[in-house]
N, C-alpha and C positions, 0 to 999 in steps of 0.2 A: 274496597272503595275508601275507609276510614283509612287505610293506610298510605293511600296515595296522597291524601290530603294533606297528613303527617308529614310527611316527605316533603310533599312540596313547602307548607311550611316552614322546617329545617334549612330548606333552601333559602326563603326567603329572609331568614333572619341573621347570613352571612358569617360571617369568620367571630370569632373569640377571640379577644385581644393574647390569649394564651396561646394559641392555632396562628396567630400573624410572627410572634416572636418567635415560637419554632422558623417557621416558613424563611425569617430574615435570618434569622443563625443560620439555619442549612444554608442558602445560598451563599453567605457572606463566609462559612467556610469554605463550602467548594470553588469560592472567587478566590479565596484565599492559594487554595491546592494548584487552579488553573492559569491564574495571572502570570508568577513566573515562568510558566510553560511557554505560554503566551510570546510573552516578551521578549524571550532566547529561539520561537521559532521565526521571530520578525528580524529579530536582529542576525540570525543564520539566511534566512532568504534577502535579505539586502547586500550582504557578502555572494552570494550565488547568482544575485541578479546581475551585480558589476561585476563578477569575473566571466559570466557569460557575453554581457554585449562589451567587457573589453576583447574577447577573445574573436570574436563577430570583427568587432573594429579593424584587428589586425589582417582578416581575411579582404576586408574592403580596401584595407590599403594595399597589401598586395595585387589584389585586382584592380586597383585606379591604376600603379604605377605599370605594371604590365600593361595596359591600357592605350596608356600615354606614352608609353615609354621615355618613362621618369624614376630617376633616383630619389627618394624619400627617407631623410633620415628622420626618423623616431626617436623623440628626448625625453625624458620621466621632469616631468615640473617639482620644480623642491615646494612645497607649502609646507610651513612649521604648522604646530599644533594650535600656536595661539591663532596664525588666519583663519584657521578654518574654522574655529570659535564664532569667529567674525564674519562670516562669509557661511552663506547657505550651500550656492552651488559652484563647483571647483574642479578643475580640466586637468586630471595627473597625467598625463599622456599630451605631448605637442608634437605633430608632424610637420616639416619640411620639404616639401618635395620640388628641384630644380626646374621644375616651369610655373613656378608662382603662383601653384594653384591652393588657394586657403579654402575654399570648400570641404576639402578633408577633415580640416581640425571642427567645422562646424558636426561632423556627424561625429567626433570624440564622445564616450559617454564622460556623464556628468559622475565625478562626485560628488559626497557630503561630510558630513563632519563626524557620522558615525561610524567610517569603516577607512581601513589605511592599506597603502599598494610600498611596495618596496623593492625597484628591480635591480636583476643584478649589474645589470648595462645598457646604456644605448646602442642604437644598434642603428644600420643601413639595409634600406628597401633597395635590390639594385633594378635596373627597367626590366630584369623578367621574372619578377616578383621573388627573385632569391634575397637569405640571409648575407650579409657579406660581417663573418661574426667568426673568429676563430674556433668561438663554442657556443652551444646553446644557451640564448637566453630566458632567465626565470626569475618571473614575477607572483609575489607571494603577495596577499588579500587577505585581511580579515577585522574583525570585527573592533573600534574602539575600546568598546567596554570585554575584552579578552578576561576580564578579570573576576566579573561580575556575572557574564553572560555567558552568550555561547563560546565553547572553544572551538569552533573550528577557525580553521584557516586552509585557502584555497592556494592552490599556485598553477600558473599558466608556463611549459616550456613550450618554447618557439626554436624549434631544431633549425638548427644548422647546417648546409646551407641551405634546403628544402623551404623553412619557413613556414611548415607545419604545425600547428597550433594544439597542445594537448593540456586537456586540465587534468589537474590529480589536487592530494591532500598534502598539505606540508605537517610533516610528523615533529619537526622540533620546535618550539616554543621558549625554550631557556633566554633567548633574545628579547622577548614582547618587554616592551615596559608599561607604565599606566600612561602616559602622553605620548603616545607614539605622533611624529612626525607623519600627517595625512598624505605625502608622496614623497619620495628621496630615493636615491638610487644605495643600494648597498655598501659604505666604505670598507665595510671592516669581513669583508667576507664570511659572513654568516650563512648566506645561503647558497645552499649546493643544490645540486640537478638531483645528487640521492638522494635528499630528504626529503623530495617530491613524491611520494606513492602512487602509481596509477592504476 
């Protein structure tokens, strides 16, 4: 019985300011150990979120124009680095389709300023949802901070003339700079269909 009393006294008389200072070290290093984990697995899933519902997008245009039986030509939007500075939400993808229908571009996903898309070409939807594209187009995703953060990068090929949509990894990197341009189409031929891994 004298012991229980003990106890519960000990309970009541709370922490030691030498028992609180451990307690905030610990946590404040393992914030330390887990914060950058953190922040490379946020900035990986925001790269993974846009290249899935762009790759979604592309299947819905195919099925409106099939639909309609309508041509849709798909244009990459240039946005430099500094708009998107300036600008929260941002549409890298603009579709056209020969009966005037602009509800398409409203189901576009959004970008933001933390992640950049770079295709290799525009391209045409023709009315039965084929590519009309000599060769498959690819579209390479990834992250702003490439530098800092996560490495990955995503790429979408859209085969030719099918129009099938396949995600893989883009393996080369030697291109990224630290201001990547938020959408632009490829000039300088840096990206190939092989350095897509799937």
């Amino acid at each position: 019985m004298q012991n229980t009393k003990k106890f519960n006294r000990s309970l009541l008389n709370g922490f030691t300011i030498v028992e609180l200072i451990i307690a905030v070290g610990m946590i404040s290093t393992l914030s330390g150990f887990l914060l950058p984990s953190f922040i490379n697995w946020v900035r990986t899933e925001k790269v993974n979120a846009y290249t899935r519902e762009l790759k979604e997008y592309f299947r819905v245009v195919r099925l409106e124009a099939r639909k309609w039986g309508s041509s849709c030509n798909v244009n990459t939007n240039f946005i430099p680095y500094e708009e998107g500075k300036l600008k929260k939400n941002l549409y890298g993808i603009r579709v056209n389709c020969n009966d005037k229908s602009k509800s398409i571009n409203s189901l576009a996903p959004l970008m933001n300023n933390s992640i950049f898309q770079i295709s290799s070409k525009d391209f045409l939807i023709t009315p039965n949802g084929r590519i009309s594209s000599d060769k498959s187009i690819v579209i390479v995703i990834g992250s702003q901070h490439f530098y800092t953060g996560s490495k990955k990068l995503n790429c979408l090929i859209i085969q030719s003339p099918t129009g099938h949509v396949i995600k893989g990894d883009f393996v080369n990197s030697d291109w990224i700079q630290n201001h990547m341009e938020i959408s632009k189409i490829d000039e300088n031929n840096i990206i190939n269909i092989n350095q897509c891994r799937i």
